[in-house]
C-alpha positions in Angstrom: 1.4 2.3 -17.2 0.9 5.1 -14.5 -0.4 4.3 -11.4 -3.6 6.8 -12.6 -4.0 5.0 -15.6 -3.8 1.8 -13.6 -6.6 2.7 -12.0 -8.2 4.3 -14.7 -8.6 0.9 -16.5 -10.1 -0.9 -13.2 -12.9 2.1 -12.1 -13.7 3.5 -15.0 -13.6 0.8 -17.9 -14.4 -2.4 -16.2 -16.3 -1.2 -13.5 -18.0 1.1 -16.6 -18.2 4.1 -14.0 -18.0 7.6 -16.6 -14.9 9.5 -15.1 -15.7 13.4 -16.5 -19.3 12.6 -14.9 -18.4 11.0 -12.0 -15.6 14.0 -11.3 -18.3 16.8 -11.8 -21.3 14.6 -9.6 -18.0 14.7 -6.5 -17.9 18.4 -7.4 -21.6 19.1 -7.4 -21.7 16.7 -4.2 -19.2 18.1 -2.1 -19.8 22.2 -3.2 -19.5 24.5 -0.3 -17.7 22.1 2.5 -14.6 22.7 4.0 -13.3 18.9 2.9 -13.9 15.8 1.1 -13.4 13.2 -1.2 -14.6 10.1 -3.1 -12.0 7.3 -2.2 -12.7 4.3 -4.9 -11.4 0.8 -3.2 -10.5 -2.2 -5.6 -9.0 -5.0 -3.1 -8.1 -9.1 -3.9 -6.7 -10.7 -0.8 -6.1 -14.4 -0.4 -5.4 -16.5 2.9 -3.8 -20.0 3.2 -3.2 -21.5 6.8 -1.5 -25.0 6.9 -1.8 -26.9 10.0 -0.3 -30.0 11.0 0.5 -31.3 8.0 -2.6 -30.6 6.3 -4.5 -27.2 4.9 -6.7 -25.6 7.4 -8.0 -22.8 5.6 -7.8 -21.3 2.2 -9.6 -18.2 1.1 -9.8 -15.4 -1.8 -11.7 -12.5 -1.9 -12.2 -9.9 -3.7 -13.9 -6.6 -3.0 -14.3 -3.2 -4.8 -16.4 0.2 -3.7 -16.6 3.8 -2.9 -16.7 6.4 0.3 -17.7 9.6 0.1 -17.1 12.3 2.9 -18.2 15.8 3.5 -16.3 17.8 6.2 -18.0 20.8 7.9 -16.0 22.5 10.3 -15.4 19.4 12.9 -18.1 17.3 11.9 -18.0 14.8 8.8 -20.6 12.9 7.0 -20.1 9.6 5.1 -21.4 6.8 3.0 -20.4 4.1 1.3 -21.2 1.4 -1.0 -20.0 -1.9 -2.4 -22.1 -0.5 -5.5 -19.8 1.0 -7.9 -22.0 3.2 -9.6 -23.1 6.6 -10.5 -26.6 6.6 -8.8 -25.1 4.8 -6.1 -22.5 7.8 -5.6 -25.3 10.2 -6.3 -27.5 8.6 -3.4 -24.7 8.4 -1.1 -23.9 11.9 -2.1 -27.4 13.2 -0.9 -26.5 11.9 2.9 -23.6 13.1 3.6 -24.5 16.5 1.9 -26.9 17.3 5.2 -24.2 17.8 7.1 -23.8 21.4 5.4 -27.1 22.6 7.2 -26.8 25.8 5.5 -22.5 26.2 6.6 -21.0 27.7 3.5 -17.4 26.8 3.8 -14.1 27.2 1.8 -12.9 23.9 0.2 -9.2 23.5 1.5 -6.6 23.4 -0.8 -5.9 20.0 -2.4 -2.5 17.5 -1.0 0.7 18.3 -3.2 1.1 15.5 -5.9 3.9 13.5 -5.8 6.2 11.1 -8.4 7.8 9.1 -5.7 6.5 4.8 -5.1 7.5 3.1 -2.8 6.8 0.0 -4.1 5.5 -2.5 -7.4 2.4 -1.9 -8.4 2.6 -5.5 -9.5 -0.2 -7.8 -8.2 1.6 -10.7 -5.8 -1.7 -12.7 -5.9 -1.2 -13.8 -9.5 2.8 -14.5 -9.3 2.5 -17.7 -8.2 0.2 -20.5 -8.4 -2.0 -22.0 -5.6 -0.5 -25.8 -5.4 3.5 -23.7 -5.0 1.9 -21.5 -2.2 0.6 -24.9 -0.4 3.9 -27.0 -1.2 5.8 -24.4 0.3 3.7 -24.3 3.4 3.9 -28.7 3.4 8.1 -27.7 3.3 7.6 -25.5 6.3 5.8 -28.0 8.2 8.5 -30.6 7.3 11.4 -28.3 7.7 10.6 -27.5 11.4 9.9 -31.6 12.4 13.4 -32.6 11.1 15.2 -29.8 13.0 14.2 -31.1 16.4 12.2 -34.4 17.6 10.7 -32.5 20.1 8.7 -30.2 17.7 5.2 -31.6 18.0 2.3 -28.7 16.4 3.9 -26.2 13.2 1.2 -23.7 11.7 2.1 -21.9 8.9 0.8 -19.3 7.1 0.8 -16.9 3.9 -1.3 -14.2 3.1 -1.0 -11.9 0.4 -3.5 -8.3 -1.1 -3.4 -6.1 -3.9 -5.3 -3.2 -2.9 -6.1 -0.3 -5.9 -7.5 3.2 -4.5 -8.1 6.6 -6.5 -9.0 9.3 -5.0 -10.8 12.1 -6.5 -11.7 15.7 -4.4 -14.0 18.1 -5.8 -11.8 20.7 -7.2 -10.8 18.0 -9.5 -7.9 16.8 -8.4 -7.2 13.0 -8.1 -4.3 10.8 -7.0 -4.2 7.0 -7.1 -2.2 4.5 -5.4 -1.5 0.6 -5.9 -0.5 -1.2 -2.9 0.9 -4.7 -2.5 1.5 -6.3 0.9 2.5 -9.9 1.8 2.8 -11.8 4.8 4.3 -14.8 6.2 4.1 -16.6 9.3 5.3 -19.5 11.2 4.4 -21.1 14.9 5.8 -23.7 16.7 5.0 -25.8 19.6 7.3 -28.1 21.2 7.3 -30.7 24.3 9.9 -32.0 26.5 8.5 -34.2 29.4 5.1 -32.9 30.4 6.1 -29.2 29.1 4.8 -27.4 26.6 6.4 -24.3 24.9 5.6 -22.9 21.8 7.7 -19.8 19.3 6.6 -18.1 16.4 7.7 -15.4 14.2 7.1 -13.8 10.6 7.9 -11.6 7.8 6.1 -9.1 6.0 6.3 -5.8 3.4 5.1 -4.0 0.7 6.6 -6.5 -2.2 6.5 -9.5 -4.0 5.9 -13.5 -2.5 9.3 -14.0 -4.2 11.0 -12.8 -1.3 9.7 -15.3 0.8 9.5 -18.2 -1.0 13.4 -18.3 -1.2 14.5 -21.5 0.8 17.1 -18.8 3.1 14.0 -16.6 3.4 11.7 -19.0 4.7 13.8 -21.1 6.7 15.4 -18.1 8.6 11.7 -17.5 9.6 11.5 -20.9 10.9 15.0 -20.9 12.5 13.4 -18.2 14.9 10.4 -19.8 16.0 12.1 -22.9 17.0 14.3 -21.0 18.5 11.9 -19.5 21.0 10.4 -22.8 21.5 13.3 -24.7 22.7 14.3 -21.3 24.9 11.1 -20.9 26.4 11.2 -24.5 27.7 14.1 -23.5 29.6 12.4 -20.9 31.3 11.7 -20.2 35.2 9.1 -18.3 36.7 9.0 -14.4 36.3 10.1 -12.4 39.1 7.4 -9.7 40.1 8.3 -6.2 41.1 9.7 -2.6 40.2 13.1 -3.2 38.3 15.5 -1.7 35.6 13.8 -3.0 32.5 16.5 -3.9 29.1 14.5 -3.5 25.6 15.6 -5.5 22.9 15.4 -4.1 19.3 13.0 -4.2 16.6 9.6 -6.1 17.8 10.1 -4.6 21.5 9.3 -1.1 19.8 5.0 -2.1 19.6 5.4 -1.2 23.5 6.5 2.4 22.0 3.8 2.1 19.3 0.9 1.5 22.0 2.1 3.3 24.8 3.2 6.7 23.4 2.3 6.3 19.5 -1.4 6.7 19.7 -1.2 9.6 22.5 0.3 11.4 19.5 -2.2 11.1 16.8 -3.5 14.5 16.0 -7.6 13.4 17.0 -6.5 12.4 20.4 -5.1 15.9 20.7 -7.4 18.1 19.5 -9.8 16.8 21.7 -7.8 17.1 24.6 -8.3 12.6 25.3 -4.5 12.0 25.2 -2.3 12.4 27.6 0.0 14.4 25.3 -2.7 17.0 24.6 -1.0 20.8 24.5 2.4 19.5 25.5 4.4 20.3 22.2 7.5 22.4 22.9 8.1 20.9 26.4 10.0 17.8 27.6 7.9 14.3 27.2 11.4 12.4 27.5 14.4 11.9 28.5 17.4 13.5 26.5 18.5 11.7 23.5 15.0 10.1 23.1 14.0 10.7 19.2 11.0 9.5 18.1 9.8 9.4 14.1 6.7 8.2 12.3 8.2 7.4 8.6 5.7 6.4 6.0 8.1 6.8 2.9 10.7 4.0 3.8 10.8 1.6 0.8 8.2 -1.5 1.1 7.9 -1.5 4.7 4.8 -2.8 5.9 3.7 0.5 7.0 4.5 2.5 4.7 2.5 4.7 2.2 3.3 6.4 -1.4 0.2 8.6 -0.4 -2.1 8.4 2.4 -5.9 7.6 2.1 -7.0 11.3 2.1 -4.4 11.5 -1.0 -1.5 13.2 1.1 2.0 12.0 0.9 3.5 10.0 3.4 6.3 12.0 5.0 8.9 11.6 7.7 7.6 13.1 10.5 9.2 13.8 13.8 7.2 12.9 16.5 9.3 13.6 19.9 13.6 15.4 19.3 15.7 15.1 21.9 13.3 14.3 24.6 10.9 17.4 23.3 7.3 16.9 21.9 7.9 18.7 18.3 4.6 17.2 16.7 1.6 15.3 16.2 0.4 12.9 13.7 -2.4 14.0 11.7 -4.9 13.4 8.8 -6.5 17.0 7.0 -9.0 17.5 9.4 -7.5 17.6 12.5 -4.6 19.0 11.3 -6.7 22.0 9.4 -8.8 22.4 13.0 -5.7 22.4 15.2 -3.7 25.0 12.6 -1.0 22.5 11.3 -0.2 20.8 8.6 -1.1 17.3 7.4 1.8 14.1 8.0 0.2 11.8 5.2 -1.2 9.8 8.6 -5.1 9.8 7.2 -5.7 6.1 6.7 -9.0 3.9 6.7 -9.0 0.2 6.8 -11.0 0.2 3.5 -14.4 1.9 1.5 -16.4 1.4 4.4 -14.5 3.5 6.7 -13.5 6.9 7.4 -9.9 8.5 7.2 -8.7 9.2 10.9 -4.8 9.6 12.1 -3.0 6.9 12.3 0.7 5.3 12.8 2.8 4.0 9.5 6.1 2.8 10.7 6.2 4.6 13.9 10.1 4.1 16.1 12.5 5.5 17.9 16.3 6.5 16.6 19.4 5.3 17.6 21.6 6.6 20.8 25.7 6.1 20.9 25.8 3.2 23.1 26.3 -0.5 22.1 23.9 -3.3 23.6 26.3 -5.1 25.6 27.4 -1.8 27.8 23.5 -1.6 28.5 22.8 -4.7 30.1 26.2 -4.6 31.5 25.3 -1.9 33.4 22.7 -4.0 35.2 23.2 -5.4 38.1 19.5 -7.1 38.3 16.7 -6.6 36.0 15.0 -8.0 33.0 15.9 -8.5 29.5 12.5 -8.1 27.2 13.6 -9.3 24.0 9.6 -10.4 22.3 6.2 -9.2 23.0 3.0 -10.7 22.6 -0.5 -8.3 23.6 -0.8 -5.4 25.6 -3.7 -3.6 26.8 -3.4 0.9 26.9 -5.6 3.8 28.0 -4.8 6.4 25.4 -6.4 9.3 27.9 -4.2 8.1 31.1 -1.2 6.2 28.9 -1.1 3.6 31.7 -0.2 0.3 30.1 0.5 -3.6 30.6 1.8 -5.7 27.6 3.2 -10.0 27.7 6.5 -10.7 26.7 7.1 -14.0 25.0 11.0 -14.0 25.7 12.9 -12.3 28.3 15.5 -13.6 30.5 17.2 -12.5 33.9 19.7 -10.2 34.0 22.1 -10.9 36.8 25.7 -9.4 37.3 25.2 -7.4 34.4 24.9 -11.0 32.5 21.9 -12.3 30.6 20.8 -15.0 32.5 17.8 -17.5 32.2 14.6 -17.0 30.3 11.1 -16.4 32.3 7.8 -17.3 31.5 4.7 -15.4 32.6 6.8 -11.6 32.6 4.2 -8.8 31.9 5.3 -4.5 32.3 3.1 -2.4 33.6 3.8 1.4 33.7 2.7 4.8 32.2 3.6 5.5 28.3 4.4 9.8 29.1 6.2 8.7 32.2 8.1 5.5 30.8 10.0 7.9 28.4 11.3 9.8 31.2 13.1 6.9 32.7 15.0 5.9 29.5 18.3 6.2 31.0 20.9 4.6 28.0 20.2 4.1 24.2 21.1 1.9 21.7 23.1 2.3 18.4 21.1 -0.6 17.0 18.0 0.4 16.1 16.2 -1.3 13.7 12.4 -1.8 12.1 10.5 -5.3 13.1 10.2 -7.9 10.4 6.9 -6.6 8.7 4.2 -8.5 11.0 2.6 -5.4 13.0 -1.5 -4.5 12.8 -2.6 -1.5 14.5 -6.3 -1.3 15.3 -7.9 2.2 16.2 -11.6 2.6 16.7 -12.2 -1.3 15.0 -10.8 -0.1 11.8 -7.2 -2.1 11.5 -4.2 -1.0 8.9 -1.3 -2.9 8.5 2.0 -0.6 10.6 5.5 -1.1 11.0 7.4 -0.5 14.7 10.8 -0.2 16.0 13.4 0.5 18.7 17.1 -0.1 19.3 17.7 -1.7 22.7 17.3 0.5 25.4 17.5 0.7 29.7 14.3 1.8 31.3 15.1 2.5 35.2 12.0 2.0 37.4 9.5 -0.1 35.4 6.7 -2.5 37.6 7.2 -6.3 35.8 4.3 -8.6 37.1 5.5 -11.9 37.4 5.0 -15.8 38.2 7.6 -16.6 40.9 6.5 -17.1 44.3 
């Protein structure tokens, strides 16, 4: 069955809604804007936390509506409703309809369809029954306690949604999409003496539980975040100061993501917030410093088969060579600013919006291997995991955590450190990349982005790099 038809069968025969009258009400609704859509949402989503041996939380939910949006020149009107019917659409369509106040626009041309899928449309909710998902959570837990005696808290978690859109504009056109994502986690604390240290680290995408629920899968997951643990233990006070700063691969990139990501969504730019703003053609980097935004990479976590405006995701170069080339942008920014849409228009459901936003958003790989870069050290940091961060989009000035990094000393990686924060500037940070690795590489499917308190599931990525000149706070005295 299509995708179309998919959807098809869950708006239009069990929600009862009449498609040929519901396509001319959208046209009658949205005649004479610039832009506009009716998005239709179906979404099941389940949650199971496991703490300490015993369930914490379990939850399924299961929630279905509409959004409809006018666009008139820069200003947009939307509604929305958990209703899924036609006088429902026909009331919301009578409020956003007042943003026309007499503007008689042209309706811009509709996204180009596509064939491609980038993943199953198969529902991951249903492939497995509840007492499995909690028996493999009760192996986690036991799993992690006979590695080591001094693990003392494990937290696990699996999470899993089917989400169902169609998306119909009023020149008839429609495109649908069936997304699956998955997610699971694992945290670990561990004692030694009077110490406490904890490690976590997870796994995510676009695809089945099957995946995870493989004994190598899910062990591997808990390998890592006793491996943190026990390293964290070991580690000395942070050293405070202005030093060359070594990236690690992967995670490490959701410092790119916040720090220069969102100065480079299209709204931010047009408005002339970001820090960016009117600076594409000149040099934002150092050389060799390539930076993509890649929606169309196979289940990744970020990735979209079309976007929420019904555009599809593309590859999108975002910085070449140490040049700005481009923005990322959803149809109305793009159509006010004169370019062309990315697939970037995403909203966190029905009830929101479409605004640019980040898929899997990272940075290529140079020509030079890891171990040359922090051999060219003599003292610095290694900053291998990050926790949170904190950035001003309109001045890029930011300050993120790291949960592992270690000393680098003689061009040797040396103990870990506890308490490490960088603080710097995300335009100026790129201009002191001085080596790049030929390792990069996509994080393991955990990253949430959250923009204007809508969030969407996103995928980063880096390969390790040197940063020359970057301020770590730290603990030592």
């Amino acid at each position: 069955m299509s995708t179309l038809a998919t959807t098809d069968k869950i708006f239009f025969e069990r929600a009862g809604l009449d498609r040929d009258q519901v396509t001319r009400l959208v046209g009658e609704t949205l005649g004479g804007v610039d832009d506009g859509e009716l998005f239709l949402e179906y979404c099941q989503s389940e949650s199971i936390s496991f703490d300490d041996g015993r369930i914490r939380s379990a939850s399924f939910d299961t929630a279905h509506g509409f959004g409809l949006r006018a666009v008139s020149g820069d200003a947009t009107g939307y509604a929305h409703s958990s209703d899924l019917s036609e006088p429902a659409i026909r009331r919301a369509g009578a409020v956003v309809q007042a943003i026309r106040a007499g503007h008689q626009g042209m309706l811009a041309e509709p996204p180009a369809p596509t064939n491609r899928s980038l993943y199953t449309d198969e529902n991951p909710l249903g492939e497995n029954p509840f007492e499995s998902k909690v028996k493999l959570l009760a192996e986690i837990d036991a799993y992690a306690r006979r590695k080591d005696s001094r693990v003392k808290q494990v937290s696990a978690s699996l999470s899993g949604e089917w989400q169902a859109v169609q998306i119909l504009r009023p020149d008839g056109y429609r495109v649908a999409d069936v997304r699956p994502l998955v997610r699971l986690n694992v945290s670990i604390v561990c004692a030694e003496g009077d110490r406490m240290e904890s490690g976590s680290h997870g796994v995510g995408g676009r695809t089945s539980y099957a995946a995870f629920i493989d004994p190598a899968a899910w062990q591997a997951q808990v390998d890592e975040a006793l491996r943190q643990a026990l390293i964290n233990l070991q580690s000395v006070p942070a050293p405070a100061g202005e030093m060359k700063v070594v990236l690690g691969p992967g995670w490490p990139g959701v410092l790119l993501h916040e720090a220069i990501g969102h100065g480079l969504e299209g709204d931010f730019n047009r408005k002339k917030t970001s820090a960016f703003a009117g600076l594409v053609g000149q040099r934002v980097a150092a050389p060799g410093v390539t930076v993509v935004d890649d929606g169309t990479i196979a289940g990744r976590r970020g990735s979209l088969t079309v976007d929420d405006e019904g555009t599809s995701a593309s590859n999108t170069t975002l910085i070449e060579d140490g040049i700005l080339v481009g923005y990322m942008q959803d149809r109305l920014n793009a159509r006010l600013m004169g370019m062309e849409p990315t697939g970037n228009g995403r909203r966190e459901s029905y009830a929101h919006a479409p605004m640019p936003r980040m898929t899997n958003t990272y940075m290529l790989s140079g020509d030079k291997a890891p171990e040359e870069i922090v051999a060219s050290v003599d003292k610095g940091l290694y900053a291998v995991n990050f926790g949170g961060g904190q950035v001003d989009i309109t001045s890029g000035k930011f300050v993120f955590s790291c949960t592992e990094a270690y000393l680098i000393e003689n061009g040797k990686v040396g103990a870990p450190v506890k308490g490490a924060t960088l603080i710097g500037n995300g335009p100026d940070v790129l201009t002191k990349v001085s080596m790049i690795g030929n390792d990069s590489k996509l994080d393991d499917g955990v990253g949430t982005c959250g923009k204007d308190g809508q969030s969407v599931p996103v995928g980063v990525g880096q390969p390790t790099m040197r940063i020359d000149g970057l301020t770590v706070g730290g603990t030592a005295a």
